[in-house]
C-alpha positions in Angstrom: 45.9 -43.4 -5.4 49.4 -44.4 -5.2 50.4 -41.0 -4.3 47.8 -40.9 -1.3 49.0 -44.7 -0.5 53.1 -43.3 0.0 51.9 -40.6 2.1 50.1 -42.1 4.7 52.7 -44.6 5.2 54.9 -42.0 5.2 52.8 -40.3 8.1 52.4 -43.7 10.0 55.9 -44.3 10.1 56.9 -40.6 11.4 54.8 -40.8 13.6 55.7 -44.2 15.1 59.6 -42.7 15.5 58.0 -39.6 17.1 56.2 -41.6 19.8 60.1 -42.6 21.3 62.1 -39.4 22.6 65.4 -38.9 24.8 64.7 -37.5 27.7 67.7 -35.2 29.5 68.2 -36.6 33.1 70.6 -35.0 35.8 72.9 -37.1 37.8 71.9 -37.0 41.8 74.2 -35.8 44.3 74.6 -38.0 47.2 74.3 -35.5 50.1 74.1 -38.6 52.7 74.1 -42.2 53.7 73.7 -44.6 56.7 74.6 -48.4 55.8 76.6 -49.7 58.7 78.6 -52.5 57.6 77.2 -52.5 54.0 73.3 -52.9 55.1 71.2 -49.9 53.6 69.1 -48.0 56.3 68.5 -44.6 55.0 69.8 -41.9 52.2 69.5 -37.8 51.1 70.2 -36.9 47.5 69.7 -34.4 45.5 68.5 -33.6 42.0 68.6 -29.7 40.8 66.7 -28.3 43.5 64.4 -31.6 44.8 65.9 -33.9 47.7 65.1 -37.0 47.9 65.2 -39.1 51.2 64.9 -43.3 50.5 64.7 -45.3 53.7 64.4 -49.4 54.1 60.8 -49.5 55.5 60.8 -50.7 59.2 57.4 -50.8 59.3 58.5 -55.0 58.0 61.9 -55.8 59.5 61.6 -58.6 57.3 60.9 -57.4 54.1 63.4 -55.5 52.2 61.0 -52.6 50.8 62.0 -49.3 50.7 60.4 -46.1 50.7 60.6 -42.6 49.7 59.6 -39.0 50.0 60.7 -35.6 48.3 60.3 -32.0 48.3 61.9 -29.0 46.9 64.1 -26.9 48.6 61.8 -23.7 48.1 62.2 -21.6 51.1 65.3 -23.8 52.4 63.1 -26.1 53.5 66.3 -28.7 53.9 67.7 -26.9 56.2 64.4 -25.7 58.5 63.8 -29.4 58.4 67.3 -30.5 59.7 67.2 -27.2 62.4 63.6 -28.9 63.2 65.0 -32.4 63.6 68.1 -31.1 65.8 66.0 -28.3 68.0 63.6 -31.6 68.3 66.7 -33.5 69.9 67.2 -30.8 72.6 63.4 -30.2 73.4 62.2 -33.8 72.6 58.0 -33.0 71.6 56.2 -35.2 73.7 53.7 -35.8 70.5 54.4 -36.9 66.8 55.7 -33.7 64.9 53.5 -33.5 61.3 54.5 -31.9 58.2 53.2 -31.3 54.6 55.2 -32.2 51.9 53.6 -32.6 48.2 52.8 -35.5 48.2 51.4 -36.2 51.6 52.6 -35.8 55.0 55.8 -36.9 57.1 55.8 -37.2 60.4 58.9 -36.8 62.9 58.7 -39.1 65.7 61.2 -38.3 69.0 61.7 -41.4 71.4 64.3 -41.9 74.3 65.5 -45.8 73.7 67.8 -46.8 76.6 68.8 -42.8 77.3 69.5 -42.2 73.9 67.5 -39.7 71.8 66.3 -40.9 68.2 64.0 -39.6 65.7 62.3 -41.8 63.3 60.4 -40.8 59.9 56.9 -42.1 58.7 55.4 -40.7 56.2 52.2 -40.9 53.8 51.7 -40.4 50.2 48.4 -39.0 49.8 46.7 -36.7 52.1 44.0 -39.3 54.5 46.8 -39.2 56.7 47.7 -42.7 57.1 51.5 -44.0 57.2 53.2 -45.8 54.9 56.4 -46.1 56.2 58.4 -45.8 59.0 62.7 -45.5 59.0 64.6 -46.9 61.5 65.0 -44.9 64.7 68.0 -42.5 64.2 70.6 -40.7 66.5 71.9 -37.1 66.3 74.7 -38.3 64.9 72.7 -40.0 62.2 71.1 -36.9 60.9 74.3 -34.8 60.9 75.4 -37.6 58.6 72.6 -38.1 56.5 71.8 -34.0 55.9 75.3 -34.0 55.1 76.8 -31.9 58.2 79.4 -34.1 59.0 
């Protein structure tokens, strides 16, 4: 009885240590950033092959919330989506350009504010469709920067 007693302790406990484990993370590479003076608007990084792009929601100017999306860069899907952004610049889509990511969709939205061409991102996170989020309205110049081209 004793003996039976020692042993599931023995179990309980090694089992309690096993529910805790490390877990190997990878550091993210910064690949770009937009915070004029100091305030945080939007950011690329990278982790192994997944990019990440976190963006203060403008959806709530007032509200500090931020958003995110990712996908892997299967297919070079980072670069077909900077190439769309910048051909989008030059032929400026009169409607909403939508894309599928994994976890829902994003959607590239081209506007001319005062003569100047800007693309803003909204995006879902499941598939009904419906936005989230939108980023702040950025320039050409603001893309080269944030995918890292200049």
């Amino acid at each position: 009885m004793r003996n039976l007693f020692f042993i599931t302790i023995l179990f309980i406990t090694s089992s309690a240590f096993a529910q805790i484990s490390k877990v190997e993370t990878t550091k993210a590479e910064e690949i770009g950033k937009i915070a004029p003076m100091g305030q945080f608007i939007i950011d690329c990084q990278k982790r192994g092959d997944t990019y990440t792009i976190m963006y203060k929601d403008w959806k709530f100017q007032h509200l500090d919330e931020y958003k995110q999306f990712s996908f892997k860069d299967e297919d070079n899907a980072f670069e077909n989506l900077y190439e769309m952004i910048i051909n989008g610049f030059d032929d400026m889509p009169e409607d909403d350009i939508m894309l599928e990511i994994p976890e829902g969709y994003l959607w590239l939205k081209f506007d001319r504010v005062m003569g100047v061409k800007q693309v803003s991102f909204g995006h879902s996170v499941d598939k009904s469709g419906s936005v989230i989020g939108y980023s702040r309205q950025l320039t050409k110049r603001n893309i080269q920067k944030l995918f890292g081209k200049k």
